[in-house]
DSSP file (Angstrom, degrees, kcal/mol; ACC not computed):
  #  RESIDUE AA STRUCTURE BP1 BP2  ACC     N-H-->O    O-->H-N    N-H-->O    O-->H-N    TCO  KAPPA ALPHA  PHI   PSI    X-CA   Y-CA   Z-CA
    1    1 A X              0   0    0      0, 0.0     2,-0.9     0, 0.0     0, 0.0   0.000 360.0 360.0 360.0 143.1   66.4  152.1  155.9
    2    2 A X        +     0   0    0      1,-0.2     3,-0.1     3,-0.0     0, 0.0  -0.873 360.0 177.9 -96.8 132.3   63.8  149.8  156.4
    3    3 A X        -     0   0    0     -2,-0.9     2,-0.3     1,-0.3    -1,-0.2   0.438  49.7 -74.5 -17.1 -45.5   60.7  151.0  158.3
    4    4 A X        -     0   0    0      2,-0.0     2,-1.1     0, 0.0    -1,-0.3  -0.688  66.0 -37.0 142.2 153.4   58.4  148.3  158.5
    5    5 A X        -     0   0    0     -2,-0.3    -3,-0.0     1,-0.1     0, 0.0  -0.332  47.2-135.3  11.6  42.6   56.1  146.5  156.7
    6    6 A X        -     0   0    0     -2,-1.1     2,-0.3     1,-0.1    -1,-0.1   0.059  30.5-119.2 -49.2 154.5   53.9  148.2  154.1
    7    7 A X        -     0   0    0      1,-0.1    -1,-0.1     0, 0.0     0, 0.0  -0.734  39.7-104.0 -98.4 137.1   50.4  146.9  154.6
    8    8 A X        -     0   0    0     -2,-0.3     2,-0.6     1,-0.1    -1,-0.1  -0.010  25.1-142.5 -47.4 157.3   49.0  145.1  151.1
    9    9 A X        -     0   0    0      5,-0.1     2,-0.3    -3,-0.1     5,-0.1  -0.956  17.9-107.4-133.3 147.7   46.9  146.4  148.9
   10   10 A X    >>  -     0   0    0     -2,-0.6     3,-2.0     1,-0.1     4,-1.6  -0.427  19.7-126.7 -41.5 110.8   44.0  144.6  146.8
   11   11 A X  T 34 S+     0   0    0      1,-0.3     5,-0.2    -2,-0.3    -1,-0.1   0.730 108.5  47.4  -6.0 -68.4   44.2  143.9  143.5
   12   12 A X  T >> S+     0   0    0      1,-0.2     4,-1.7     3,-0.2     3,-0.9   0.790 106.5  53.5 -75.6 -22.5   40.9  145.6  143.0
   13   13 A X  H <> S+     0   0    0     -3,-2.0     4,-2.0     1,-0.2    -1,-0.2   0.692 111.0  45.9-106.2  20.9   41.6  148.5  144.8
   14   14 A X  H 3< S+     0   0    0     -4,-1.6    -1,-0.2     2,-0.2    -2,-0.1  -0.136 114.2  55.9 -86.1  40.9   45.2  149.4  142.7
   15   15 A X  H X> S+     0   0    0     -3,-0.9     4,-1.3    -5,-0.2     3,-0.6   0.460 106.0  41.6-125.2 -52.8   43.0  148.6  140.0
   16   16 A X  H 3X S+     0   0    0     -4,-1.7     4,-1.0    -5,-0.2    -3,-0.2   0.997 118.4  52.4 -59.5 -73.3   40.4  151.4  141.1
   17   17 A X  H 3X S+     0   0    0     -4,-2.0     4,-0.9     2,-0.2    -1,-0.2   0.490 106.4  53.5 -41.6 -12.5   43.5  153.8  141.8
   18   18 A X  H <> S+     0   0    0     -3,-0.6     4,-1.4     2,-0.2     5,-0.5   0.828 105.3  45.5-112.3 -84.6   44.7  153.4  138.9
   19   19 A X  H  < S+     0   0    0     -4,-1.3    -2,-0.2     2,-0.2    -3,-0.1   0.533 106.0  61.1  12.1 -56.2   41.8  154.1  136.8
   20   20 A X  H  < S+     0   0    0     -4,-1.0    -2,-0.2     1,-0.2    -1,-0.2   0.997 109.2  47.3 -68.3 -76.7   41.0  157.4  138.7
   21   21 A X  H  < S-     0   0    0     -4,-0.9    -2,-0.2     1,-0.2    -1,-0.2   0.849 112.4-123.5 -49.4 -41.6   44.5  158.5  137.6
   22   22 A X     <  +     0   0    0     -4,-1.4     2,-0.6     1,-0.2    -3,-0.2   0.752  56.4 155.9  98.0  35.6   44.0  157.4  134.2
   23   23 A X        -     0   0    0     -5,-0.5     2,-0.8    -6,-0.1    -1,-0.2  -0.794  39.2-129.8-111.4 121.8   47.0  155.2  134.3
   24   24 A X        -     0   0    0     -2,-0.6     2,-0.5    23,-0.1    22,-0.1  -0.651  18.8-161.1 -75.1 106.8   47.1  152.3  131.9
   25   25 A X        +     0   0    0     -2,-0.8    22,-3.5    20,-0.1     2,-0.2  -0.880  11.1 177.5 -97.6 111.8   47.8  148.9  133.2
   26   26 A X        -     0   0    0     -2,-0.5     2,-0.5    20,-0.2    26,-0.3  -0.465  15.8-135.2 -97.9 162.3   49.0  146.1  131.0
   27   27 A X  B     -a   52   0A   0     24,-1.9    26,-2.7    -2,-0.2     2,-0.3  -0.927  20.3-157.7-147.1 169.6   50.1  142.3  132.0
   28   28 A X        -     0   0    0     -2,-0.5    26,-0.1    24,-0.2    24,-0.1  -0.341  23.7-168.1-114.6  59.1   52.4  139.8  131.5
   29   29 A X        -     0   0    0     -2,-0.3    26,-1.2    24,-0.1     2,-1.0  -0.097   9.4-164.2 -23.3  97.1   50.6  136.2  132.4
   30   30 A X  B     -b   55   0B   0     24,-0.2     2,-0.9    26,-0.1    26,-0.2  -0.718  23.6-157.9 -91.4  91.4   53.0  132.8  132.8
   31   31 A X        +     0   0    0     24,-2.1     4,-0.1    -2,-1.0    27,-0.0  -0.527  29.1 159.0 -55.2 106.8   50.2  130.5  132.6
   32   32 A X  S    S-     0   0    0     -2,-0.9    -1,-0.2     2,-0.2     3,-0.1   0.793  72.7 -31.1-117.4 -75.7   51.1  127.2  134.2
   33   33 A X  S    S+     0   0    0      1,-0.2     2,-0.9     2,-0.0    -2,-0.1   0.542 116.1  86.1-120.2  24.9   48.0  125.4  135.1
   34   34 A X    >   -     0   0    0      1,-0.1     3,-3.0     2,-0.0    -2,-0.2  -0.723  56.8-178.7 -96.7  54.5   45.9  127.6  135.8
   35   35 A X  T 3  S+     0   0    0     -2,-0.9     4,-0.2     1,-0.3     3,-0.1   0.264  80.9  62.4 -55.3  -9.7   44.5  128.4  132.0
   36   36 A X  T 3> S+     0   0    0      2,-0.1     4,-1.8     1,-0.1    -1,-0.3   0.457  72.0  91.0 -82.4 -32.0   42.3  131.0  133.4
   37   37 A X  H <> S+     0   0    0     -3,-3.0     4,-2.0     2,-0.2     5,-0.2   0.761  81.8  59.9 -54.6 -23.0   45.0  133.4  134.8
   38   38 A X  H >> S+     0   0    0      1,-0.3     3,-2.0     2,-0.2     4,-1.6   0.987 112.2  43.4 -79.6 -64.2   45.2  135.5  131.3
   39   39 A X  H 3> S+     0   0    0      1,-0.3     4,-2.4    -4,-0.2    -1,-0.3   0.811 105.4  58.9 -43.0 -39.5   41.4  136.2  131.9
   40   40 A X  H 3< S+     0   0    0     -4,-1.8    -1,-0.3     2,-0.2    -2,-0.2   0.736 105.1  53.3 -49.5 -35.4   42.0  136.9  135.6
   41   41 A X  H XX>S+     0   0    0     -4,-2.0     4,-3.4    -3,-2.0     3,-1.9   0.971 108.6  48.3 -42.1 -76.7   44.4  139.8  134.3
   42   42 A X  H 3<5S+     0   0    0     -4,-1.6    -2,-0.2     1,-0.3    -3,-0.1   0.868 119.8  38.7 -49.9 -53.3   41.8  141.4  132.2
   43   43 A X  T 3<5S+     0   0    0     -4,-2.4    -1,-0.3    -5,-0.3    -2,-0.2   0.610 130.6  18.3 -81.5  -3.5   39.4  141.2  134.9
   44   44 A X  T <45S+     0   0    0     -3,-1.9    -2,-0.2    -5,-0.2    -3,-0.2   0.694 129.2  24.8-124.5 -29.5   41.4  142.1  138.0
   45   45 A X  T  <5S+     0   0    0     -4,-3.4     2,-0.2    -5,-0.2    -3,-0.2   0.760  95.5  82.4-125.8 -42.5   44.4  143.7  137.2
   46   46 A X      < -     0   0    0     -5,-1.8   -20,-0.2     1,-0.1     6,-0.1  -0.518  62.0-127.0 -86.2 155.5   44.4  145.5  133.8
   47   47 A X    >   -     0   0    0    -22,-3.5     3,-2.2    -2,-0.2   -23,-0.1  -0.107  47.2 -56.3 -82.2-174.5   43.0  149.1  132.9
   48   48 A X  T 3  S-     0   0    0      1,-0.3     2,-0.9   -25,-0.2   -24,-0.0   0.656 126.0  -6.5  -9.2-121.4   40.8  150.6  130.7
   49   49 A X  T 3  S+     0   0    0      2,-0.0    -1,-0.3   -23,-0.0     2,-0.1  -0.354  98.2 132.1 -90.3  49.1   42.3  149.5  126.9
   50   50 A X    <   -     0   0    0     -3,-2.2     2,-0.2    -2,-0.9   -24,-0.2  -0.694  49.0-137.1 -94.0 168.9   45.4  147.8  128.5
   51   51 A X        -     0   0    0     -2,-0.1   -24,-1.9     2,-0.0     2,-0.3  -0.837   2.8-143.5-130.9 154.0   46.2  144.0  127.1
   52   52 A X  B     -a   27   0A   0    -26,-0.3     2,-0.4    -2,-0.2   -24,-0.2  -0.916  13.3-160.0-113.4 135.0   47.1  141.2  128.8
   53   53 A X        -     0   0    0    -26,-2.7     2,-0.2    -2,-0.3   -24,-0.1  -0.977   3.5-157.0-132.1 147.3   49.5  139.0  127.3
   54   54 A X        +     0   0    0     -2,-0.4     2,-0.3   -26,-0.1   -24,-0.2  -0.376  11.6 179.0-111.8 166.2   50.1  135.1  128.1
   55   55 A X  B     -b   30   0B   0    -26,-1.2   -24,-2.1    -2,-0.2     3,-0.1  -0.939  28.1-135.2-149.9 176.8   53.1  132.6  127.7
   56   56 A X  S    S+     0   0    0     -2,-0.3     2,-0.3   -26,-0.2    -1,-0.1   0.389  81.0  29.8-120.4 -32.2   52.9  128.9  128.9
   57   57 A X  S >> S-     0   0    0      1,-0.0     3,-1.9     0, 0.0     4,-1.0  -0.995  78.2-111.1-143.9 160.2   56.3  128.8  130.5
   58   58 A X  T 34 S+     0   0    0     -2,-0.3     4,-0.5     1,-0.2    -1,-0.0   0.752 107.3  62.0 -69.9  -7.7   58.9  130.8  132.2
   59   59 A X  T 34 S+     0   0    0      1,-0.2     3,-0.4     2,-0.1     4,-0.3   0.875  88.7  69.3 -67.3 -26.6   61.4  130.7  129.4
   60   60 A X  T <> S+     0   0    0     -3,-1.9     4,-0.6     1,-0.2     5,-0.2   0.899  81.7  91.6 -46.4 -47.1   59.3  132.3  127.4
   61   61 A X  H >X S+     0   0    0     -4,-1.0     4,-2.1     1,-0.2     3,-0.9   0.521  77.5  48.2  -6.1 -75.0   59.8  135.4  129.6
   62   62 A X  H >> S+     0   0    0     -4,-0.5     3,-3.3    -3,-0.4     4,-1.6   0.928 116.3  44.8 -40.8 -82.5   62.4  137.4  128.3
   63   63 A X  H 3> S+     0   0    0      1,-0.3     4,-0.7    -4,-0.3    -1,-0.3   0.482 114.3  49.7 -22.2 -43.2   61.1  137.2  124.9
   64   64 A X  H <X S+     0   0    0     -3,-0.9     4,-0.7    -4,-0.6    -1,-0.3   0.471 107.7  53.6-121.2 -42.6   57.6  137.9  126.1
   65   65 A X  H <X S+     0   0    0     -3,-3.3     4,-2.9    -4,-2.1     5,-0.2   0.858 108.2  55.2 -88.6 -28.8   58.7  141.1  128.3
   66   66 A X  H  X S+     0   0    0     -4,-1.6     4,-2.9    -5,-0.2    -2,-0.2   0.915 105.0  46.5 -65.2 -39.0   60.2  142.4  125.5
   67   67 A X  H  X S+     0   0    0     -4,-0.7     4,-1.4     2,-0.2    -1,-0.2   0.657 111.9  54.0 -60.8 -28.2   57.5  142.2  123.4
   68   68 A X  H  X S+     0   0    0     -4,-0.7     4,-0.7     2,-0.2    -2,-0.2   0.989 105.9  46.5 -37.6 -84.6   55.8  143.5  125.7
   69   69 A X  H >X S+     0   0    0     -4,-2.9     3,-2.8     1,-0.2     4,-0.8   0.960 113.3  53.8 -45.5 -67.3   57.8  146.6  126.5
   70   70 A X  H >X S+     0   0    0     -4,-2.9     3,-1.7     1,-0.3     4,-1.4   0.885 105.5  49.7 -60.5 -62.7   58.0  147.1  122.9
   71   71 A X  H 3< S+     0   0    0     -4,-1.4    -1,-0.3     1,-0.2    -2,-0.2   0.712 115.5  52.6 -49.2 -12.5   53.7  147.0  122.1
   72   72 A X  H << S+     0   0    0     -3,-2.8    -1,-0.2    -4,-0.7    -2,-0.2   0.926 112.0  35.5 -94.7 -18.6   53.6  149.5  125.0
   73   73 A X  H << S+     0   0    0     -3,-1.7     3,-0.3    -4,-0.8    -2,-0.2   0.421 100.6  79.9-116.9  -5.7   56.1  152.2  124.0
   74   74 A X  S  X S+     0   0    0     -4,-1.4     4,-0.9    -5,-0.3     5,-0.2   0.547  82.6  58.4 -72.4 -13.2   55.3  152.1  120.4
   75   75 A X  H  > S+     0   0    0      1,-0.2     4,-0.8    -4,-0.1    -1,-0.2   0.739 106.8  51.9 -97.7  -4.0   52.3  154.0  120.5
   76   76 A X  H  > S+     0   0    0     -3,-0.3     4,-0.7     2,-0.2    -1,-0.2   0.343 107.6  53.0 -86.7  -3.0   54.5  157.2  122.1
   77   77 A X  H  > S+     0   0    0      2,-0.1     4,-0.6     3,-0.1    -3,-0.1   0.707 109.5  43.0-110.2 -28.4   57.0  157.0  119.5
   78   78 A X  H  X S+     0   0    0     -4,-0.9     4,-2.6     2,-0.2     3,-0.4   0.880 116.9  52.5 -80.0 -40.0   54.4  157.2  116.4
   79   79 A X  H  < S+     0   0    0     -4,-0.8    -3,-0.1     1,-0.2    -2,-0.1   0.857 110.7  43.6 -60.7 -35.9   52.6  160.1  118.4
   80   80 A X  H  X S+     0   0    0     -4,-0.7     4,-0.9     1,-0.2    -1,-0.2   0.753 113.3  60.5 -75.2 -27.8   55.8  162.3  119.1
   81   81 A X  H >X S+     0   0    0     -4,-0.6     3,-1.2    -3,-0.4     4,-0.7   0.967 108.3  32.6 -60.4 -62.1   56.6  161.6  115.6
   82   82 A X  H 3< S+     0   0    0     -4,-2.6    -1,-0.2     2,-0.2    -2,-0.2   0.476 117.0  55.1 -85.6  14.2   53.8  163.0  113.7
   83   83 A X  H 34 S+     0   0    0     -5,-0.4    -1,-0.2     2,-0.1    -2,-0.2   0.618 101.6  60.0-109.7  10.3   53.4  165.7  116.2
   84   84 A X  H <<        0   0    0     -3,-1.2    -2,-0.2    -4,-0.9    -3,-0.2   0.729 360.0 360.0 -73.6 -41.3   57.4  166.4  115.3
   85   85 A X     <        0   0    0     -4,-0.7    -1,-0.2    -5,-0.0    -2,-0.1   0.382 360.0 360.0 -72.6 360.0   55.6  166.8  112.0
């Protein structure tokens, strides 16, 4: 049921919240002309050693979230692995 409106929140402070948790924030850029946005990521939007990664159009996407997905979940899969060992 809808309720209403949740009020926005600023970039910088889910950026702050997210930090205090210790929660790693990555991004997915579509650069169109705006050649700056992958830097805008890094400064605004990603955490601690999260990566930002760019494409140039939105076909790229798919490809590009996968890879994505894939660079994020890969570093849980070696760690459960050698601590399987």
């Amino acid at each position: 049921m809808f309720r209403g409106r949740r009020r926005a929140v600023v970039p910088a402070d889910a950026r702050s919240r997210a930090e205090s948790a210790q929660v790693t924030v990555n991004a997915l850029a579509i650069q169109d002309d705006d050649e700056n946005l992958g830097q805008w990521y890094r400064s605004n939007i990603v955490t601690g050693d999260g990566f930002v990664m760019t494409i140039d159009h939105a076909d790229a996407f798919g490809p590009a979230m996968q890879s994505k997905l894939l660079r994020e979940i890969r570093p849980l899969v070696v760690a459960r692995a050698a601590a399987a060992r």
